[in-house]
C-alpha positions in Angstrom: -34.9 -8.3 2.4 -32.2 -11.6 2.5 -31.7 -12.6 -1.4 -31.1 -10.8 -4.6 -34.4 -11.7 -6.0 -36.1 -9.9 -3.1 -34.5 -6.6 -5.2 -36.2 -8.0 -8.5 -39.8 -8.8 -7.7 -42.1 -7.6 -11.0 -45.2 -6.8 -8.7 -42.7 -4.6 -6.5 -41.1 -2.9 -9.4 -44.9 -2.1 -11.2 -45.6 -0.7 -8.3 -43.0 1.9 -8.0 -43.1 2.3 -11.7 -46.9 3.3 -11.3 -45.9 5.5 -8.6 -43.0 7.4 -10.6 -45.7 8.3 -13.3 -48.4 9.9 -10.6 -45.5 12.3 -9.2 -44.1 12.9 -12.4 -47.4 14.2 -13.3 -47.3 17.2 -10.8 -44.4 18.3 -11.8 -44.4 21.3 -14.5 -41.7 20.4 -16.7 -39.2 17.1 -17.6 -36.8 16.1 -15.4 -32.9 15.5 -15.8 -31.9 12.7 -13.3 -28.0 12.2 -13.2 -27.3 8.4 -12.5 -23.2 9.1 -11.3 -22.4 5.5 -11.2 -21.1 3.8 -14.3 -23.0 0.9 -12.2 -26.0 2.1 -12.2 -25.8 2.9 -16.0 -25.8 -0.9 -16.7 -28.1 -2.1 -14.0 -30.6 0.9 -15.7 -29.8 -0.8 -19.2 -29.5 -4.4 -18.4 -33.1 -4.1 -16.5 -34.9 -1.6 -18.9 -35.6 0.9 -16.4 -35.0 3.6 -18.4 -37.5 2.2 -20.8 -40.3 2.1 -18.5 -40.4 5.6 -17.0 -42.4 8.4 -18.3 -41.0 10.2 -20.9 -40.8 13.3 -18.8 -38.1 11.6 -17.0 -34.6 11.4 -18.5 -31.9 9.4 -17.7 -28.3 11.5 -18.2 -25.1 8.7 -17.7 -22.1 10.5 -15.6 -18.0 10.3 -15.0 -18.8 7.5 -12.7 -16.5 5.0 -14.5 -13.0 4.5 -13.6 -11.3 3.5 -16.4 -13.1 6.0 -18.8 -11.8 9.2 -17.2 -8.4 8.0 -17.4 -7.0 10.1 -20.4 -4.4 8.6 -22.6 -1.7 10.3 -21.3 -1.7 8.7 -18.1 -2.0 5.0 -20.0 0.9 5.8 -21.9 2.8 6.6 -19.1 2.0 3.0 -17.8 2.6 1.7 -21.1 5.9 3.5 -20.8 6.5 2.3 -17.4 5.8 -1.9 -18.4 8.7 -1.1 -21.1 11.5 -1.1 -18.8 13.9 -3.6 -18.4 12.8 -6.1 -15.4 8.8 -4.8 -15.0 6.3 -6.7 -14.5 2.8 -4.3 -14.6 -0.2 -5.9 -13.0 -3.2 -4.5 -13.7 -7.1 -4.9 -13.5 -9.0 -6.5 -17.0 -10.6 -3.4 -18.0 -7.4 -1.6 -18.5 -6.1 -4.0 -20.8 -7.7 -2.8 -23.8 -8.1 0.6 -23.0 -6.5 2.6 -25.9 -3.6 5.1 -25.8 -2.2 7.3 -27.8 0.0 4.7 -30.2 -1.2 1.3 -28.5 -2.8 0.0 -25.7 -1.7 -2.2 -22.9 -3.0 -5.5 -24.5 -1.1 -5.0 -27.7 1.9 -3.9 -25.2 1.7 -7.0 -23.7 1.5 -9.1 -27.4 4.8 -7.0 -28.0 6.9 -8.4 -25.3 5.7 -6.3 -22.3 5.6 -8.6 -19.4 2.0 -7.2 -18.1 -0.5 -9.5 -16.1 -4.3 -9.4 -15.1 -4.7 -9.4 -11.6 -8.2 -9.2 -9.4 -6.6 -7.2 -6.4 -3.4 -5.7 -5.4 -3.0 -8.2 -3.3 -2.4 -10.4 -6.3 0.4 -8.1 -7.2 2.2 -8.1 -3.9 2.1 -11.6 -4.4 4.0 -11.6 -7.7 6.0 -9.5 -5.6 7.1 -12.1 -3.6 7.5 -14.7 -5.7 9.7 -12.7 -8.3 12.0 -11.1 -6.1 14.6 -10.3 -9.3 11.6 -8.2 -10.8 10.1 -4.9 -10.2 6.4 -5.0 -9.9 4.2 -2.2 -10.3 0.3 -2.3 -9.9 -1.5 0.0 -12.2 -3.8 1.3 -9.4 -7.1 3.5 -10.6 -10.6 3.7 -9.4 -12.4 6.3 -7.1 -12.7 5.4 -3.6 -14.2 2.6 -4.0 -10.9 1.0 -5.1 -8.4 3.4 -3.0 -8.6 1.6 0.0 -7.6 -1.5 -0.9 -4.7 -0.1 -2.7 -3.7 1.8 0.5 -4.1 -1.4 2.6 -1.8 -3.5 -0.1 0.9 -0.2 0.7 0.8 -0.9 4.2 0.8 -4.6 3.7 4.0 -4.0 1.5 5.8 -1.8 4.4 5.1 -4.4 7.2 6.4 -7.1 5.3 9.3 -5.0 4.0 8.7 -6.1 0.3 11.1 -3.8 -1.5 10.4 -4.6 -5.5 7.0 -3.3 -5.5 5.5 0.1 -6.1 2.0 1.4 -7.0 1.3 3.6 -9.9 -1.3 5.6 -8.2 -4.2 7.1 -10.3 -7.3 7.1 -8.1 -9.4 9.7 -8.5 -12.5 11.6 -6.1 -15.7 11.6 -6.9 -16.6 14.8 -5.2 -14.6 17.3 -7.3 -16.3 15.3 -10.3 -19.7 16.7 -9.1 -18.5 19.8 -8.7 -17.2 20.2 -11.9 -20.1 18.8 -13.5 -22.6 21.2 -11.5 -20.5 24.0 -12.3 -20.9 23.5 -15.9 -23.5 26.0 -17.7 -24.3 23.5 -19.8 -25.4 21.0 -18.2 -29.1 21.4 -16.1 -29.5 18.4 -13.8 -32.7 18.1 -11.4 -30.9 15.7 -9.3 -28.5 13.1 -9.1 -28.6 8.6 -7.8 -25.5 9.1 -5.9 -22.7 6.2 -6.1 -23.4 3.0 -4.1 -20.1 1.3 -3.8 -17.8 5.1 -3.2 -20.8 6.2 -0.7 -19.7 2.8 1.1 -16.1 4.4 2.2 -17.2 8.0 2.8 -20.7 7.6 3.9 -23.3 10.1 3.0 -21.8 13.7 4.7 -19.9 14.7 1.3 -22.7 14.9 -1.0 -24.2 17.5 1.8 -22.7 20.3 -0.5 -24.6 19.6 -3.1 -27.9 20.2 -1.7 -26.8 23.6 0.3 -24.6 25.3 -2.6 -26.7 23.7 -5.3 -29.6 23.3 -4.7 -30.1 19.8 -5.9 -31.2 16.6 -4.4 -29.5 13.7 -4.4 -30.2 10.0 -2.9 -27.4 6.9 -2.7 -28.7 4.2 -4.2 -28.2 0.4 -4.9 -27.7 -1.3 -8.1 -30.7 -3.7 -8.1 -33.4 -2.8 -10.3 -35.8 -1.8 -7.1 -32.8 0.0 -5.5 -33.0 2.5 -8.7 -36.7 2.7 -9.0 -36.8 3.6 -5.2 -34.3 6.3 -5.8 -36.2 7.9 -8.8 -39.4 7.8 -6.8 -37.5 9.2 -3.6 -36.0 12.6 -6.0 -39.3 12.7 -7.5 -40.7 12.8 -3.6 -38.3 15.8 -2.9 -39.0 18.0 -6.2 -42.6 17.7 -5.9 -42.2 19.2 -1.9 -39.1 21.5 -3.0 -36.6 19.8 -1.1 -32.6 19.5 -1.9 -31.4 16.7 0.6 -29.2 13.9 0.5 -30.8 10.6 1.0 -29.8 7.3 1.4 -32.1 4.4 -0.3 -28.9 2.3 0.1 -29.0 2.3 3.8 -28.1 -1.6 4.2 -24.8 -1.5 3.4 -24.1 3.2 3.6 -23.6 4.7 6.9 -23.5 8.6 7.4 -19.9 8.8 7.9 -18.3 5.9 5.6 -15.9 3.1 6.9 -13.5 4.5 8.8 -11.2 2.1 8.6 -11.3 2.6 5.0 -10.9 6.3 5.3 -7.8 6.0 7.9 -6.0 3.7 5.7 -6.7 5.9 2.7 -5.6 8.8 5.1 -2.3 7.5 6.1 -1.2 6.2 2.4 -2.4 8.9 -0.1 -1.8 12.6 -0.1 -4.7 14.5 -2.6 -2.6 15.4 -5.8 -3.3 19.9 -7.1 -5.1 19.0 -10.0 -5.5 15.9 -12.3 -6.6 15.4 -16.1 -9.7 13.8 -16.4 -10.9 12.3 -19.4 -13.8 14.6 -20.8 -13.6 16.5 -17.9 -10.2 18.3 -18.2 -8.0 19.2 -15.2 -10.0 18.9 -11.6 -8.3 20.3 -8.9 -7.8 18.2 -5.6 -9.7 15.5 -7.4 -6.5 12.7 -8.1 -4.4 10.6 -5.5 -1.0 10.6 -5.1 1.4 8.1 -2.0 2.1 10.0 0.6 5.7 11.1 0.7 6.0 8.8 3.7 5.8 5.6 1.7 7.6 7.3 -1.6 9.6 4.0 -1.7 6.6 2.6 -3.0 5.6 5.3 -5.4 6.5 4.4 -9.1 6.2 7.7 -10.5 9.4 8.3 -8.3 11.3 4.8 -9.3 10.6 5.5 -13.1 11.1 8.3 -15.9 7.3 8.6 -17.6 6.5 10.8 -20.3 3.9 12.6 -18.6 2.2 14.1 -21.3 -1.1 15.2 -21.9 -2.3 13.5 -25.2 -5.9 14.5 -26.9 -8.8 12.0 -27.4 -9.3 10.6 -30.8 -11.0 13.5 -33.4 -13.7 10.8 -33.8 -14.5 9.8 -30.3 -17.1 11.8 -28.2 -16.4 10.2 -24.5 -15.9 13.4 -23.2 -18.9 14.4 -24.1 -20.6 11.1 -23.2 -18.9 11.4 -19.6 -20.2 14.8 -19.2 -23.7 13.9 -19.9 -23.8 16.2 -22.8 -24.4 13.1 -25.2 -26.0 9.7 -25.3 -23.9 6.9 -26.2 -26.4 6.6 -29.5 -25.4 10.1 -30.7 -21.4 9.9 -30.8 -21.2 9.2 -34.8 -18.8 6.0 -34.3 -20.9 4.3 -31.9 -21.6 0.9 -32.9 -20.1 1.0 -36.0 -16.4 2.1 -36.1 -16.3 2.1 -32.0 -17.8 -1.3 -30.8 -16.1 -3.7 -27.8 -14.0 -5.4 -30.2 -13.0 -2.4 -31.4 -12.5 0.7 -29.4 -11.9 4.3 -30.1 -12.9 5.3 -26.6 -12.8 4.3 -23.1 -16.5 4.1 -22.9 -16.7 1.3 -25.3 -14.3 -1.0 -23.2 -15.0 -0.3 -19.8 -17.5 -2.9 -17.9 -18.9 0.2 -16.5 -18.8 2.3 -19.4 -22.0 3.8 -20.8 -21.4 2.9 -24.5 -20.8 -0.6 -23.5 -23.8 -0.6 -21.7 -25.8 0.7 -24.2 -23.9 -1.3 -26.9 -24.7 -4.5 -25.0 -28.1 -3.8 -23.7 -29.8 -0.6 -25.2 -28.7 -0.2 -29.0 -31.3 -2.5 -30.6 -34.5 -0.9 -28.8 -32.9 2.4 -29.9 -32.4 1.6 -33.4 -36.3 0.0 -33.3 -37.3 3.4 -31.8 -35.6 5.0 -34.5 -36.7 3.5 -37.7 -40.3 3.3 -36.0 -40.0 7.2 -36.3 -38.4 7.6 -39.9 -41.6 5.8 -40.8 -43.6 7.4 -39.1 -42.2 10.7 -40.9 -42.3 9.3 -43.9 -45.9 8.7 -43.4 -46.9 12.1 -42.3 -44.7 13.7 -45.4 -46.9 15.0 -48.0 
């Protein structure tokens, strides 16, 4: 395949859709199928797939989105950090209106905080140079996806000596995620679409754990809308012949053992923090990032005083559950009407890649159809 719409073909799609509902007719019970990527979750919405697989086939959304496991202590700290005298914070879009415990960094910004957007580090080492009578700190978060480039803007900063510019660092690791998640009693996945753009910089070899100490299959997938049918058909494929193996549908752009150039940047730049709060998830230890001691002049949790606190989610907001895949967006009882993009309670409402905003944006309105089609369908059938 050579263009997009190769990945979108109808009679391609039908196909595998057909094929889905033969194998999940062999198999004896439903299946729970864990899409990790916050990605996939709006690919899955944006196309319908979820819509047209059987009915023995669920869909559970994971921690796969960056911005919502950050908890609000760690915003505030950033918060915190873009009040000081002389700061400029840079930051990516989706963390401008993520909220924190008092205010968020958009209404930081309104109140005289000197915070921009940026698309890249890069962009920040480049305010860097240009304000050399400022301090500028790049909010840096993501899994590894993001981490490399941050590491590669570090080393970009040592060559060129660039002394007002730090990072502060909260990338977190997808595998100690999984693991958390699979430990949990209350969660029973069949199998998990692994994460296309993370499984780019480590490759496949870390998932291996979670067919040999699990007992689960899991396949890397792509986000276009054949890439995720391919991958439900391929799990399907390996419960029908009791398999557990990792896979890779997303074999065009994943290789076994990642980028190494990636992973050698990362290597040299970050050390892995003990433990780090995740949103939902709690502390996960060795799953957070921290600069290596080696380029501490860069670090900004060393140049500034933070509060460091850990601050609880709002009563209201279920993200935590949502990011666990214990809930569906639909279910957290301020979706869509106190909690909507324009006005968030949680960070899966705001995120590009959160699961509420995907379901907000692409899924609410077939749900709510589904729903009053079945409160009339009750009423009916009440004597």
């Amino acid at each position: 395949m050579k263009y997009v719409d190769e990945f979108r073909e109808p009679e391609k799609a039908e196909a595998l859709r057909r094929q889905i509902a033969k194998l999940s007719q062999q198999l004896e019970k439903p299946i729970k199928i864990m899409e990790v990527c916050g990605g996939h979750t709006h690919s899955i919405f944006k196309y319908g797939i979820e819509e047209i697989l059987p009915e023995t086939i669920e869909l559970i959304h994971g921690p796969g989105c960056p911005v919502c496991v950050m908890p609000k202590g760690r915003l505030d700290d950033a918060i915190a950090i873009s009040q000081n005298h002389n700061v400029i914070l840079a930051t990516f879009g989706d963390t401008m209106r993520v909220p924190g415990s008092k205010t968020s960094l958009l209404q930081a910004k309104a109140q005289g905080a000197d915070i921009r957007m940026v698309y890249s580090p890069l962009d920040s080492l480049q305010i860097a140079k240009d304000n050399p009578d400022k301090e500028i700190v790049f909010f840096a978060l993501g899994f590894e996806t993001t981490a490399p480039s941050t590491a590669f803007t570090i080393l970009q900063a040592a060559a060129e000596k660039i002394h007002n510019f730090s990072m502060f660092c909260n990338h977190v690791l997808v595998i100690p995620a999984l693991q958390a998640l699979l430990n949990n009693p209350d969660l029973q996945l069949d199998g998990f679409v692994g994460p296309g753009h993370v499984s780019m910089v480590i490759g496949t070899d870390p998932y291996e754990f979670i067919a040999q100490q699990y007992h689960k299959p899991i396949v890397i997938s792509g986000f276009e809308p054949l890439d995720i049918l391919q991958s439900i058909w391929m799990l399907l494929q390996q419960l029908i012949e009791n398999r557990c193996e990792v896979e890779n549908q997303y074999n065009r752009l994943v290789e076994k053992a990642g980028n190494p150039v990636a992973l050698n940047a990362m290597n040299h730049v970050f050390i892995v923090r003990e433990n780090f709060d995740w949103r939902g998830l709690g502390d996960i230890p060795y799953s957070g990032l921290k600069i290596h001691p080696d380029y501490a002049q860069f670090d900004a949790e060393l140049k500034f005083t933070i509060p460091n606190r850990k601050v609880a989610d709002h009563k209201a907001c279920q993200c935590g559950e949502i990011l666990k895949g214990v809930l569906k967006p639909w279910q957290c009882k301020v979706f869509g009407t106190a909690c909507t993009p324009e006005t968030p309670i949680g960070t899966c409402m705001v995120s590009s890649e959160g699961a509420c905003a995907a379901y907000y944006k692409y899924g609410r309105f077939s749900h709510l159809a589904n729903k009053k089609i079945a409160e009339q369908e009750m009423i009916i059938l009440t004597p």
